[in-house]
N, C-alpha and C positions, 0 to 999 in steps of 0.2 A: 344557498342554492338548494333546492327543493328536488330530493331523490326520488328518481324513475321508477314508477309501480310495473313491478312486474308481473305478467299473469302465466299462468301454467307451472308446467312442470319442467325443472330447469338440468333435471338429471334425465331426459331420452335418450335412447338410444344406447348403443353398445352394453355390455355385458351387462347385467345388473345381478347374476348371480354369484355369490363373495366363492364358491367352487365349483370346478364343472363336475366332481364325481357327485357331489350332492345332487340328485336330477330327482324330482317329484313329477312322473308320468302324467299327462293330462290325457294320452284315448286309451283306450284299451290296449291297443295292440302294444303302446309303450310299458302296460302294466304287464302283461306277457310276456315281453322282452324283458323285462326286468326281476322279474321272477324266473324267467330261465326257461320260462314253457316253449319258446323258437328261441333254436338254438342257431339260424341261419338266416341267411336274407334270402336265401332261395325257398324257404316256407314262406315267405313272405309276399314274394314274386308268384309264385304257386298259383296263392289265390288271390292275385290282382289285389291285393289290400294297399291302400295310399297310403303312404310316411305321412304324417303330418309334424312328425318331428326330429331334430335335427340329431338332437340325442338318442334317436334311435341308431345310424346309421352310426355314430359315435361310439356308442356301445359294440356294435361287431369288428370295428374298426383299431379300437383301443392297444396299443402294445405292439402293433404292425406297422413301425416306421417304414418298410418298402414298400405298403400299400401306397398307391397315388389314386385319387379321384379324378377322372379326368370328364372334361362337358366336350360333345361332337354336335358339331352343329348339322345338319342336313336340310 
């Protein structure tokens, strides 16, 4: 019996980072955050700057289990 060619990439999805403290910033504002230069998400808010990453919010959040994130829909 003649095995099924598979195409693509057969590891998508879910985590593919082996740690989450290991985080190598992709914009700027994550290389800021990460260096320590905003020290708050309210600098961030400030000036309308967009997360584009998930480990940013992760970062101010870190060591705060009674933090919760909560989504309001309107």
């Amino acid at each position: 019996m003649a095995e099924k060619k598979q195409f693509g990439n057969k590891r998508r999805g879910g985590d593919r980072r082996l740690d989450k403290n290991d985080w190598t910033p992709a914009t700027k504002l994550g290389r800021l955050v990460k260096a320590g230069k905003i020290e708050t998400l309210d600098e961030i808010f400030k000036f309308a700057i967009p997360i584009k990453e998930p480990e940013i919010i992760d970062h101010f959040y870190k060591g705060k289990e009674d933090a919760k994130l909560m989504e309001e829909v309107l």
